[in-house]
C-alpha positions in Angstrom: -2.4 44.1 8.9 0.0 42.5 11.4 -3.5 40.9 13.1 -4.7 39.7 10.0 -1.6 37.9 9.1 -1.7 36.1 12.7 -5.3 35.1 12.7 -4.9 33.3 8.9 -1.7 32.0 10.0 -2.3 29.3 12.2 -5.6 28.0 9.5 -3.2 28.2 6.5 -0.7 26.1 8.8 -3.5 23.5 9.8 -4.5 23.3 6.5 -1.2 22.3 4.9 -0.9 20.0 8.0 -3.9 18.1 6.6 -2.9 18.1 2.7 0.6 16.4 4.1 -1.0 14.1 6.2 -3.3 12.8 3.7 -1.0 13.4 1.0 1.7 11.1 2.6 -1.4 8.1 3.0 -1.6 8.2 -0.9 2.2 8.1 -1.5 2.3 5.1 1.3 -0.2 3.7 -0.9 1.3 3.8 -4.1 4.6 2.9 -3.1 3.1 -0.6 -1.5 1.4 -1.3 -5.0 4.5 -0.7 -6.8 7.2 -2.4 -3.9 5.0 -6.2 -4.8 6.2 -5.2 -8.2 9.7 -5.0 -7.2 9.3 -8.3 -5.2 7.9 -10.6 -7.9 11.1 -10.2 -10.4 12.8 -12.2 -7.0 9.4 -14.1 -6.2 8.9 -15.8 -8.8 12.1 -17.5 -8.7 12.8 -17.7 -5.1 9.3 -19.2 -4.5 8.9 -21.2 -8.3 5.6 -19.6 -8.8 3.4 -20.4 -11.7 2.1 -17.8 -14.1 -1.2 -18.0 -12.7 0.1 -17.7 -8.7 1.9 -14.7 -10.1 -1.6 -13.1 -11.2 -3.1 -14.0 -8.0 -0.7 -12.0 -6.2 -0.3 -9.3 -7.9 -4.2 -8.9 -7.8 -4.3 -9.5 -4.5 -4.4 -6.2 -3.1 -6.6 -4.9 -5.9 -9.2 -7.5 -4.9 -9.1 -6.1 -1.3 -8.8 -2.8 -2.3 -12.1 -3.1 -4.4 -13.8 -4.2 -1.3 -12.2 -1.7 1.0 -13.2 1.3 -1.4 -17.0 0.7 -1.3 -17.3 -0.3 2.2 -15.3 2.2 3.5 -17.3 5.0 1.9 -20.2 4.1 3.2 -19.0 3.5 6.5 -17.5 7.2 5.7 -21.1 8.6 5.1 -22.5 7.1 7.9 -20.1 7.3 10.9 -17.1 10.5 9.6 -14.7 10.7 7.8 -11.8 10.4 10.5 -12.3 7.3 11.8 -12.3 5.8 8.5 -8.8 7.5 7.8 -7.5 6.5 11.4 -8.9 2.5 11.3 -7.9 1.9 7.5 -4.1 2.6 8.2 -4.0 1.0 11.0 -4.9 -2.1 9.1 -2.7 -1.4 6.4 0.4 -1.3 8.6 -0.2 -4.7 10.2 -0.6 -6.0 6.9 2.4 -4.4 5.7 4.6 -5.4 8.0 3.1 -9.2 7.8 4.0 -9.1 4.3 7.2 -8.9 5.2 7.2 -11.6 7.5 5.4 -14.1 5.5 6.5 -17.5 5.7 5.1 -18.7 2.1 2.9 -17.5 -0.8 -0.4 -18.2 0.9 0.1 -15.8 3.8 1.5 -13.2 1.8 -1.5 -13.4 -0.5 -3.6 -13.2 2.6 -1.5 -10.1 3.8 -1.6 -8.5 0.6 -5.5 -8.7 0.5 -5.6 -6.9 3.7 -3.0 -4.6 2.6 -5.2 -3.7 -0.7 -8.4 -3.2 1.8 -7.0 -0.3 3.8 -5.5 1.2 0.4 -8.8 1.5 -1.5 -10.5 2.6 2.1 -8.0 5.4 1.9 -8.8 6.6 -1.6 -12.0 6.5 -1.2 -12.0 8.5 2.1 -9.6 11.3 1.3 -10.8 12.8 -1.6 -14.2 13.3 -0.3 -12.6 14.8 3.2 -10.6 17.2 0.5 -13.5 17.9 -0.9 -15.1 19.1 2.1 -12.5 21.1 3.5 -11.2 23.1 0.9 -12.2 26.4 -0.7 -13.3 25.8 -4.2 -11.0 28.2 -6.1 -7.9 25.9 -4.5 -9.3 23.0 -3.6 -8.3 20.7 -7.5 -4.6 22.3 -6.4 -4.8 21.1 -3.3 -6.4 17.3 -4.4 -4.0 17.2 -7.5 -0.6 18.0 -5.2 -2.0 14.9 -2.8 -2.3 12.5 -6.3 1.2 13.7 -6.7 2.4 12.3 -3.6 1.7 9.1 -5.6 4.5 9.6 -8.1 6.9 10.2 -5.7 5.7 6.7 -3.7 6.2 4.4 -6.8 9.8 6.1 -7.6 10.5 5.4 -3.7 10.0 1.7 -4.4 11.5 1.1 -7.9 14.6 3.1 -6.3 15.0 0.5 -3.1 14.0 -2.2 -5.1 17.3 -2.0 -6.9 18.8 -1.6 -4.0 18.1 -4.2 -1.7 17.3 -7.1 -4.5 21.0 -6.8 -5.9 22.6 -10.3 -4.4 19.8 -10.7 -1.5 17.2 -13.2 -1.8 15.1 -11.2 1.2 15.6 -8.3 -0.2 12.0 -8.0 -0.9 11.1 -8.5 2.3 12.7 -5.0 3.3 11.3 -3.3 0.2 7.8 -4.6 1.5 8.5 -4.0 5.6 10.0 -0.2 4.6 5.9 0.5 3.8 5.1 -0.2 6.9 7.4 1.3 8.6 7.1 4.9 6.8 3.4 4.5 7.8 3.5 4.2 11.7 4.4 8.4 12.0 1.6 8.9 10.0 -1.1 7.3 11.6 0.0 8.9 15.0 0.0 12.3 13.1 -3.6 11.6 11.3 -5.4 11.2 14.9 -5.0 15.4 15.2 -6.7 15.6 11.6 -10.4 17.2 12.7 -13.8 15.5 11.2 -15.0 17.4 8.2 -17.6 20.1 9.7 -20.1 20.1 6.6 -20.2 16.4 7.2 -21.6 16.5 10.8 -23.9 19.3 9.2 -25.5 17.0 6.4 -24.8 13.4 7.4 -27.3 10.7 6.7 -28.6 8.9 10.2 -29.0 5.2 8.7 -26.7 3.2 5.7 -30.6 3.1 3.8 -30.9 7.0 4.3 -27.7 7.3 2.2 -28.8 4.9 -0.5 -31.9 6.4 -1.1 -29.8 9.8 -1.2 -28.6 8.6 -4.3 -31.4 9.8 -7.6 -31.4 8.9 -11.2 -29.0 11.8 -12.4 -26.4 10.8 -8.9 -26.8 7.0 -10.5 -26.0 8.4 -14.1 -22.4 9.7 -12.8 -21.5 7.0 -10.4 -21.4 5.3 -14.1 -19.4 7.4 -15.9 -17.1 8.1 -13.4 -17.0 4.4 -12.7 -15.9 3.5 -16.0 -14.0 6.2 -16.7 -12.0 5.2 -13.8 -12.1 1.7 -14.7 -10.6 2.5 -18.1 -7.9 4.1 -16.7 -6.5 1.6 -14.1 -6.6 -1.1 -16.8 -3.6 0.5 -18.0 -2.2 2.4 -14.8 -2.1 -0.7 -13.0 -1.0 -3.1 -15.2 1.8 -0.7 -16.2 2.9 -0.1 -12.7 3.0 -3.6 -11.9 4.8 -5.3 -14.7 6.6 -2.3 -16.1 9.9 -4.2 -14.6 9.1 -7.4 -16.2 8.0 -5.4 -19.7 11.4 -4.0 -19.7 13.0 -7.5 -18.8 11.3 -9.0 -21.4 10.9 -5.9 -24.2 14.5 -5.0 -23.8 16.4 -8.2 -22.7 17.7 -6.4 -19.6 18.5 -7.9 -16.3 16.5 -7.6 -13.5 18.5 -5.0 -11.1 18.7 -3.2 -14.4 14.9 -3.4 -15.4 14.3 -1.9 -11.6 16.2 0.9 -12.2 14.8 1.6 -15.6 11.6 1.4 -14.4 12.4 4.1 -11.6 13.9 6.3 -14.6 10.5 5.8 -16.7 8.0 6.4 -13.7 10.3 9.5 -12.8 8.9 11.3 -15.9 5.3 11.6 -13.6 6.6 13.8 -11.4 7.2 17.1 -13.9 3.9 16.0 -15.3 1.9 15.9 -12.1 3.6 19.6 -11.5 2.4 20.8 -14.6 -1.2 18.9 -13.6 -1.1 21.2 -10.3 -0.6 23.9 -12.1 -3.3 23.8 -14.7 -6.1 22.2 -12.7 -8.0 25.0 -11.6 -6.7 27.0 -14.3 -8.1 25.2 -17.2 -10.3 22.2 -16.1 -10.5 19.0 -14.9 -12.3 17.8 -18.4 -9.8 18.9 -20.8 -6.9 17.8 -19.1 -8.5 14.1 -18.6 -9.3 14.0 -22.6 -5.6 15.1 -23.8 -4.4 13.0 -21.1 -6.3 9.4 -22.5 -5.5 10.7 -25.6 -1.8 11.4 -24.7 -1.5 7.7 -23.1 -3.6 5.9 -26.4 -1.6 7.0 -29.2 2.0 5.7 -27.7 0.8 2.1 -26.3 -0.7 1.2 -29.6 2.0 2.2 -31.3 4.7 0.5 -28.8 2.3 -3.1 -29.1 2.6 -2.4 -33.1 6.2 -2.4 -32.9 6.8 -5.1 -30.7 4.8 -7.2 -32.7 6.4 -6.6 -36.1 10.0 -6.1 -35.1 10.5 -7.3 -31.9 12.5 -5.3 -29.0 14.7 -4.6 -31.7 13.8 -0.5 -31.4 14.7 0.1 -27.9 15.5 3.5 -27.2 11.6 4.1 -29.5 10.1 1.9 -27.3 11.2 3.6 -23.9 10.5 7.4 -25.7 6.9 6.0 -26.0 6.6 4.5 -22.8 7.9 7.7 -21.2 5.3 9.7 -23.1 2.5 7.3 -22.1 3.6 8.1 -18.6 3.4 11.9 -18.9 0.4 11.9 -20.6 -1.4 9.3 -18.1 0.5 11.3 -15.3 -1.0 14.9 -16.7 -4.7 14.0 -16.7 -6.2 11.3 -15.7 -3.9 10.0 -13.1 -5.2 12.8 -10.7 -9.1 13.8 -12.2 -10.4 10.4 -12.0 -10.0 10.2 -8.8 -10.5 14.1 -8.3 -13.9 14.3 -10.0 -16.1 12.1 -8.4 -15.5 13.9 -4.9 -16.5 17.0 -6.2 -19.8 15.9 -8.3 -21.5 14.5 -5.4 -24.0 15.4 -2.7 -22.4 15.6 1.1 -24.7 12.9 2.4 -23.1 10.1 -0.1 -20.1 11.9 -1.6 -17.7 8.9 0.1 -20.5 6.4 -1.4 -20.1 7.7 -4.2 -16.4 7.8 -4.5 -16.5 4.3 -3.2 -18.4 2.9 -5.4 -16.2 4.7 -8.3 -13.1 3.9 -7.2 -14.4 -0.2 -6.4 -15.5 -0.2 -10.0 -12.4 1.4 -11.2 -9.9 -1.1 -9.1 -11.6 -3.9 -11.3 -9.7 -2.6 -14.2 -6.7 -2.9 -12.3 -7.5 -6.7 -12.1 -8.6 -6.6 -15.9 -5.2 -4.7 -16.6 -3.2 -7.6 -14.6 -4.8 -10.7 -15.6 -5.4 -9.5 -19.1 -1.8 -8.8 -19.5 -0.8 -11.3 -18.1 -2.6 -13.6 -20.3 -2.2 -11.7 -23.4 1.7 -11.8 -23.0 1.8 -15.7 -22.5 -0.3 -16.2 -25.2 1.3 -13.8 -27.7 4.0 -11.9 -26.0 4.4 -8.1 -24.6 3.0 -6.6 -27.4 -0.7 -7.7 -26.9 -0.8 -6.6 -23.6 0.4 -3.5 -24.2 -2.3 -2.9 -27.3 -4.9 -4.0 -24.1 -3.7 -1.1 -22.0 -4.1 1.1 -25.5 -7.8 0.3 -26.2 -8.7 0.9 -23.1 -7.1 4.5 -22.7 -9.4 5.4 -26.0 -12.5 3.8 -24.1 -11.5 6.0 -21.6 -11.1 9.4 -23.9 -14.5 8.4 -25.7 -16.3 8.4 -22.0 -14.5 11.3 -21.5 -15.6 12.9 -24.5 -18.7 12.6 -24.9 -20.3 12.2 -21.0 -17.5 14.1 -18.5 -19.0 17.0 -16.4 -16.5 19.6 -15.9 -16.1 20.4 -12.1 -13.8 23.3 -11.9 -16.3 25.7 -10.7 -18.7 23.8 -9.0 -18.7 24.1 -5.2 -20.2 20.8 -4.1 -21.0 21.5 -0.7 -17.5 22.1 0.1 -16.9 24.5 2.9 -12.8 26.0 3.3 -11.1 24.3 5.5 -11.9 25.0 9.2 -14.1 27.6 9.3 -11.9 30.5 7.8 -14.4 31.5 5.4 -18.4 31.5 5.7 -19.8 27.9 5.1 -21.7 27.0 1.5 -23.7 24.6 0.5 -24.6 25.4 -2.7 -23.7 22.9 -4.8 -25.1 20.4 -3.1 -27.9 19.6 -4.9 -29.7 16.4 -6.1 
């Protein structure tokens, strides 16, 4: 028995090494796209930016990251999965850190651009390496507890956000440079991550090889994981980014103040993405998605009714229904759709695939941001809010009706260096 223990020992250890190392990419991630958050409640005063400059750079990154998702999943499918998780953070850390140094708004919009690339590179990378490398009775436990790293990221920059923007006028500049910084031990650790083994076995030879991989049925899910994705980061991102200035201008709370609300209100993610890890694999990816758009539906439309007919009169209502919007959101489909995707496709276009999801999805970040941003100039908070609503029932309705549960299918996964016999079974077209 003592032998046994020693020769699973050291694979158990490499595969936790891996989950952190990828895990702590994601929470870099996150924390960046909520730090610019942080930095526009000082930007837009420091700098006198207009309400369209605003949009521009908050969308910045989501722009890049819709073009670093797809590219980098093919380039995923074609050349591995490690150099793409190497090459993508590299970038990101230069970017980071020249966010931090920019002189004026049109370099840190450039940097910010190049920031979003290697971010949606990374997503769409990760969960198909996951996928690959982890035993299918584990592996939503082990995806879900890397999408929780993402919690802990945007608590990380709401928390030094309050800090450093109290009195300092560069104070954003740390909150941006400290993303960089956290992501320079990373990379170095990432270069002992091995390739994924089943992808060397089942790799396309040409870019064409792995389009043509891709049949009628593979088309009919890139959709509804697409949109289903899409519906979901209208609201996550527009949330994430303006949830300071939605409690500035909801409440009638100072800025300082508003940043540490909004670390109080995204803290309520991190008992639901335990709960999430906890039920994944139990009871399904599909179930927890639907209760989780439905969870996230019912208080935003209810928050944009009351802000329209009474005002931020109801404040301790309105942050109860934000909070439960964020559990909700944080239970389901904050982790499965971004989960799913990986594990419904073939090996030879699985990071395709989950490219092309996640690209498609990002664009709701940009609807979530300029349509809020709109909405809330033309009418106030409360439309915006009732945007981010409609789309989390879009999102239950796709979910409904057209989600394929993935809890027991084994798509072409294989357990994470070679402790167990190799299978290929799901993979099928």
């Amino acid at each position: 028995m003592t032998l046994g223990r020693t020769k699973k020992g050291p694979g158990k250890m490499r595969k936790n090494f891996t989950t952190s190392i990828t895990g702590s990419g994601i929470f870099i991630a996150t924390y960046d796209l909520a730090a610019i958050s942080v930095a526009l409640l000082v930007l837009d005063k420091a700098w006198n930016l207009s309400g369209t400059e605003i949009a521009i750079l908050g969308s910045s990154a989501i722009i890049g990251a819709i073009i670093g998702s797809v590219s980098a999943g093919v380039f995923a499918d074609r050349f591995g999965r490690r150099i793409l998780l190497l090459s993508d953070f590299a970038a990101y850390v230069f970017a980071s850190l020249g966010s931090a140094m920019s002189p004026n708004y049109a370099w840190l919009v450039v940097f910010r651009f190049i920031v979003g690339m290697g971010i949606g590179a990374d997503f769409a990378v990760i969960f198909p390496y996951l996928a690959e490398t982890r035993p299918a009775e584990s592996r939503g436990k082990s995806m879900a507890s890397v999408m929780m790293a993402a919690n802990f990221g945007m608590v990380l920059a709401y928390g030094l956000g309050a800090l450093f923007i109290s009195g300092n006028p560069a104070g954003w500049r740390y909150v941006l440079a400290a993303g960089g910084f956290m992501a320079v031990p990373v990379l170095l650790l990432r270069s002992r991550i091995p390739e994924s083994i089943l992808w060397k076995k089942k790799r396309e030879k040409t870019i064409l090889g792995i389009l043509k991989s891709f049949n009628r049925r593979t088309q009919r899910d890139v959709v509804v994981t697409s949109f289903t994705w899409l519906s979901y980061q209208v609201g996550d991102q527009g949330l994430s980014l303006f949830l300071p200035l939605i409690l500035v201008t909801s409440l009638g709370i100072g800025d300082v103040t508003a940043s540490y609300g909004s670390l109080l209100v995204k803290a309520i993610t991190i008992p639901a993405a335990v709960l999430t890890i906890f039920l994944i694999d139990r009871v399904g990816r599909r179930p927890l998605q639907v209760y989780g758009f439905l969870g996230r539906a019912i208080p935003l439309i209810i928050m944009s009714l009351l802000l329209a007919l009474y005002g931020a009169g109801n404040s301790a209502i309105l942050v109860a229904l934000l909070l439960l919007a964020y559990f909700f959101g944080a239970l389901g489909p904050d982790k499965t759709v971004v989960i799913s995707p990986a594990e419904q496709f073939s090996t030879e276009h699985r990071g395709t695939g989950q490219g092309i999801s996640e690209s498609i999805g990002r664009i709701g970040g940009l609807i979530g941001v300029a349509g809020y941003s709109f909405l809330s100039a033309m009418y106030g908070a409360w439309a915006g809010i009732l945007l981010f609503g409609i789309f989390a029932i879009l999102g239950l309705v796709l979910s409904t009706l057209f989600m394929k549960e993935t809890k027991s299918r084994i798509p072409g996964s294989m357990p994470a260096f070679q402790e167990h016999k190799a299978t290929d079974s799901g993979d099928s077209d």
